[in-house]
Structures are given as structure tokens and as C-alpha cells.
C-alpha positions in Angstrom: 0.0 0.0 0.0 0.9 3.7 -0.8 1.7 5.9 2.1 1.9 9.5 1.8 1.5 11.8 4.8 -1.4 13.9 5.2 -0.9 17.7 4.0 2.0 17.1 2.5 3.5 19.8 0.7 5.1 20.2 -3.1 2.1 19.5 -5.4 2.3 21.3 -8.6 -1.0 20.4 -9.3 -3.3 21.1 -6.5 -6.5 20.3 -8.2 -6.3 17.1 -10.5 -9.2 15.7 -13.1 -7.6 11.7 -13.6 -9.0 10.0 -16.9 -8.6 6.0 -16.1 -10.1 3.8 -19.0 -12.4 1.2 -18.6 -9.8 -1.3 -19.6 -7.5 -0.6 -16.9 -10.0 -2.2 -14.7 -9.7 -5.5 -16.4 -6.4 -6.6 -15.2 -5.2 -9.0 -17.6 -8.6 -10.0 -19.5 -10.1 -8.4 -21.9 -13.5 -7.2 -20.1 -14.9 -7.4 -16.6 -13.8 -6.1 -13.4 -10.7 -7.7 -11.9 -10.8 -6.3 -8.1 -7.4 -6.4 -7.5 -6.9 -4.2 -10.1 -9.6 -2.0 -9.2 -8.5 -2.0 -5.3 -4.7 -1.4 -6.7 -5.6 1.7 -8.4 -8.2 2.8 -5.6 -4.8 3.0 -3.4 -3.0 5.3 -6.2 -5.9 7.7 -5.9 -6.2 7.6 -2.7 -2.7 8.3 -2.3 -2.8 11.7 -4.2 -5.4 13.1 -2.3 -3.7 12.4 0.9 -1.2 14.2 -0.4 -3.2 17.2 -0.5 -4.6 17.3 -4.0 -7.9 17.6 -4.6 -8.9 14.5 -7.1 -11.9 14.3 -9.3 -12.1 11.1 -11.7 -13.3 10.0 -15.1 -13.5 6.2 -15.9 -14.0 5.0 -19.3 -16.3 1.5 -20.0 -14.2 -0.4 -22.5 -13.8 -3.4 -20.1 -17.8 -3.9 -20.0 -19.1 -2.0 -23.7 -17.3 -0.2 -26.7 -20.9 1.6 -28.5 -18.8 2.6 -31.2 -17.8 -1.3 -32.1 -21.5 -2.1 -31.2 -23.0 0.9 -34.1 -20.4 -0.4 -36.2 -22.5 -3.7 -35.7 -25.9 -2.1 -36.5 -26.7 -0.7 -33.4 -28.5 2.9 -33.1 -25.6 4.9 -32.3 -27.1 7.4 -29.2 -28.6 3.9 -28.1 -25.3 2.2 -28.1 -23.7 5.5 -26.2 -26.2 5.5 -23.6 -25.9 1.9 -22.9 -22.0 2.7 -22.6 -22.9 5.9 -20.3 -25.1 3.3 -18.2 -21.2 0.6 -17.9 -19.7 4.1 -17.0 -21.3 3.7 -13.7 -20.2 0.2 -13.1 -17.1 1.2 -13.2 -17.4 4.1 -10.9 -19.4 2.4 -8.5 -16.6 -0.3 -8.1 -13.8 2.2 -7.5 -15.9 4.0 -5.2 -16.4 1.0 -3.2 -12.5 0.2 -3.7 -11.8 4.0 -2.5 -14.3 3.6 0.7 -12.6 0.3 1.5 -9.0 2.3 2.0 -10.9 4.7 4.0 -11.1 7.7 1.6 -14.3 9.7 1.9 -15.9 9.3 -2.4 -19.2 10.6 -4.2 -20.1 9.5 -7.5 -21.7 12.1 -9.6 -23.7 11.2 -12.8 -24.5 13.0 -16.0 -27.9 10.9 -16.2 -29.8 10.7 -13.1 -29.5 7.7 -10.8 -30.8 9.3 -7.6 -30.9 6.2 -6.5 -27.2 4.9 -6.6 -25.1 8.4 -7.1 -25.8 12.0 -7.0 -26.8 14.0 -10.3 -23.7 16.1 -11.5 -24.3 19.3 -10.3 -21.2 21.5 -10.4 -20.8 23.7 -7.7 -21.7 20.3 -5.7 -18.7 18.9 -6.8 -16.5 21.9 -6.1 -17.7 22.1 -2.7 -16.9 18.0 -2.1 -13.4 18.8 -3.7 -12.8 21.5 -1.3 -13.8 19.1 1.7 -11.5 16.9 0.7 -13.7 14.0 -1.1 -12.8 12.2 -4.0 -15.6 13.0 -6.7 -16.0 10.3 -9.5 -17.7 11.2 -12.7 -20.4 9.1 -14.2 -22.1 8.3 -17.8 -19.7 10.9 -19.8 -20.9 14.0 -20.3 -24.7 12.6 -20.8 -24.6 12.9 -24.6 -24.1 10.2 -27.1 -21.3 10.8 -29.8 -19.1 12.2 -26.9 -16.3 10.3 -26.3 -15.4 9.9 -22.2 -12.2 11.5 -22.9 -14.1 14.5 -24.4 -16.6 14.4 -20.8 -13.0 14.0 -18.7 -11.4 17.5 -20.3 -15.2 19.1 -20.1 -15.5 18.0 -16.5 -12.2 19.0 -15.9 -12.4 22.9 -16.7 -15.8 23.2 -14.7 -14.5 22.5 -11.7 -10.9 24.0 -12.2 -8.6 21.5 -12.2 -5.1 22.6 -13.3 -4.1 19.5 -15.1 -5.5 16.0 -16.6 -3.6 12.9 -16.1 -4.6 10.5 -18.5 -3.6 6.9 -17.0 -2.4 4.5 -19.8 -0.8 1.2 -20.0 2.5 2.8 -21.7 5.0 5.1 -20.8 3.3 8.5 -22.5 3.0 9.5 -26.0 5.5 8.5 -28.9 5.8 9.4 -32.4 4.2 5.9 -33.6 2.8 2.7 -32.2 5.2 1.2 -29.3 3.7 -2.5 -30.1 4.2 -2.5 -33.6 7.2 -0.2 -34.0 10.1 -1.2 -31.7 11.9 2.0 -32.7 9.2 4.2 -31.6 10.2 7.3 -29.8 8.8 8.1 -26.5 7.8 11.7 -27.0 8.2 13.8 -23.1 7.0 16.8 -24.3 4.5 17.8 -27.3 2.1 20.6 -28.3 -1.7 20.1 -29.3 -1.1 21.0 -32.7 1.2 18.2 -33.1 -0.7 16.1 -31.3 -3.8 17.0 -33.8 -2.1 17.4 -37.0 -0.1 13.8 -36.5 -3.4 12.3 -35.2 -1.0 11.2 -31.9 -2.9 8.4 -29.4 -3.3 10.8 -26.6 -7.2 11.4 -26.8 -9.8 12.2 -29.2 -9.4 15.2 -31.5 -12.6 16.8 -29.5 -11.2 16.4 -25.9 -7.5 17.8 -27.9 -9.3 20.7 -28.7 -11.2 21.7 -26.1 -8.1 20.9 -23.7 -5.9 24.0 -26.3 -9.0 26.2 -26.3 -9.2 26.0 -22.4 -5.3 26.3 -21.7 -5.4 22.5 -19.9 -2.0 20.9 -19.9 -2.8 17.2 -20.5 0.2 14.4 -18.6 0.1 11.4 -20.3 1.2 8.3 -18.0 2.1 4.7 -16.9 -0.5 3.9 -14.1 0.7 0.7 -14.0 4.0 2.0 -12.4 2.9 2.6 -8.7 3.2 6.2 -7.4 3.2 7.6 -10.7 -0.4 9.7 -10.0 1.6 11.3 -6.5 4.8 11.8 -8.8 3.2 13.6 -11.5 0.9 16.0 -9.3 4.2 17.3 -7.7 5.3 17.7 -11.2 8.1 15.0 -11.8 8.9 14.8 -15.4 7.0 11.4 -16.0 5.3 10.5 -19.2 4.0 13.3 -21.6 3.0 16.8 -20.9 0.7 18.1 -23.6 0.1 22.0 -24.1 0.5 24.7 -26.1 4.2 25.0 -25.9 5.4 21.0 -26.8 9.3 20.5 -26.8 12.1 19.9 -28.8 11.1 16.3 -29.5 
């Protein structure tokens, strides 16, 4: 288990949005919930808000529905998005149950109205739970089909202030080409939004890209798998990617 003493001090980032896909709740498999996993990264969160940051979350569903491989099917496409809004808060109901477990104090906001399992978003609610010190999980995107949960993370993330998004990936952070087929493929520490549009970069979906440059929102791309990394990169350790408007010499 992560320990990081309460109120500690050196966080770059004092208010973070993290963007965890749905896969990294799968462990190894493909789909479903593996709650080890889910209890392993529960202790990363609850590890940066203990360092003083106050931590809002996004998960993705792609461990329990992918609606853009289900329209590609046949399926409605809004139909297939809300049903993926609906796996949304699986997930977050599972990490906020992981989170309780360790002690941390959670609320699960959703962008469709479950009264009767989580709380409707409502923004100034959420700023108010940040600023007491409660993890806030967001729930069923941004409550529109054809929005990606990457596109709700970055929207989420500028209503309630947050000063960064972490992005938790399986890899290292962004590089110039696809690190499983190419093994020459440069891990790229620092890039700009432009070249992370023009190139069509895996980082997120053009929308969330944009609205992250519009807004000013440096993005950090990262390795969640490594433990600590959440803690290292709200202090503002060179890990992974940063993302914004300036890039690097890479």
C-alpha cells in the first residue's frame, strides 16, 4: 500500500481531473472487473489526495461496452452510447467502493440521473466535495451520445478548475508511432496540441484535444501501471507526456 503523509506539501497540481479507461479495470482480461486491479488503483488515488490534492475522476467503460464497435454492428448509435454511459457507472461504482474500503471519503456524480445509486452532477456540488476533501468520480460521460469519455473528462475537468488532466495509460506516455508494432518508436516527453492534432497522436480524441488547447489544460500522459506515478506527477516529476500549447524539442 501507498503511504503519503497527510498535507504534505510540493504539489504542482493542487487540483487534478484523472481520466482512467475502462480497460485498466480488467487486469489482464479483456472485459470485466478484476478487483485487485480495481483495489490497486483505488490506493494510487487515494494516495494523491492524501497528499493534498484535490482529485476528481473520469473512468472510461471499454472493459464492459465499446458503443462505437456495437453501431459499427448495426446498433443505433445514441442507443449504443447510452448503454456505454449506463457501464460508466459500473465502473465508478466499483472504485468507489474500492476507495471507501481504504478509508477515503468518495461521491459518485452522474451526468444521467441515478438518484438512487449516485448523486446528479451538479457542479458547484462537486466543487464544494473537492474543497472538503472527497474524491468525486464522474459518471455516464458527459450525458450525450457521440461524446467520447475522454471529451466528458477535459469538459469535466475545466468546470470545476482542475489545473491538469492525467490520462492513465498502459505505456510510458506518447510516442511518435505505435510502441507494439514499432520497436523504434520514440517516447515523446513533451508535445504541443497542434502536433498532437495534426499527427493524429494516441493521446485522446481530436474533440477532448481541442477543447483541452481552447481552455489552456495541460494534458500528462502516463504509466499507471507504475505505482506512485499519480503522486509523482501531481508534484510535477517529469514522467510520461505533458501536452500543451508549448510542446518540446522532441
Amino acid at each position: 500500500m501507498i503511504s503519503i503523509g497527510p498535507g504534505s506539501q510540493g504539489l504542482r497540481y493542487p487540483r487534478i481531473l484523472l481520466k482512467l479507461s475502462g480497460g485498466s479495470f480488467a487486469g489482464d482480461g479483456e472485459f470485466g472487473i478484476a478487483w485487485a486491479e480495481v483495489r490497486r488503483i483505488a490506493d494510487e488515488v487515494r494516495a494523491v489526495a492524501e497528499a493534498g490534492a484535490e482529485a476528481a475522476v473520469v473512468v472510461g467503460a471499454g472493459n464492459i461496452w465499446r458503443g462505437k464497435t456495437a453501431a459499427q454492428q448495426g446498433m443505433d448509435r445514441a442507443t449504443a452510447d447510452y448503454v456505454g454511459m449506463v457501464a460508466t457507472v459500473i465502473n465508478s461504482l466499483a472504485l468507489q467502493e474500492a476507495l471507501e474500503s481504504e478509508g477515503a471519503d468518495t461521491r459518485v456524480q452522474t451526468a444521467i440521473e441515478m438518484r438512487e445509486v449516485a448523486e446528479p452532477f451538479i457542479r458547484r456540488r462537486a466543487i464544494r466535495h473537492l474543497e472538503k476533501d472527497r474524491i468525486v468520480i464522474f459518471a455516464a460521460g458527459s450525458g450525450n451520445p457521440f461524446f467520447t469519455t475522454d471529451t466528458a473528462a477535459v469538459l469535466r475537468a475545466i468546470e470545476i478548475g482542475a489545473k491538469v488532466i492525467m490520462k492513465a495509460t498502459n505505456v510510458d506516455g506518447v510516442y511518435d508511432s505505435d510502441p507494439r508494432l514499432n520497436p523504434e518508436a520514440k517516447l515523446l516527453k513533451h508535445v504541443s496540441y497542434k502536433r498532437v492534432l495534426n499527427e493524429e497522436l494516441a493521446v485522446m480524441d481530436a474533440a477532448a484535444i481541442a477543447l483541452a488547447k481552447d481552455n489552456d489544460l495541460p494534458i500528462i500522459v502516463f504509466n499507471i501501471t507504475r505505482p506512485g506515478n499519480i503522486v509523482r506527477a501531481a508534484m510535477g516529476e517529469e514522467i510520461g507526456t505533458l501536452v500543451d500549447h508549448e510542446g518540446g524539442a522532441d
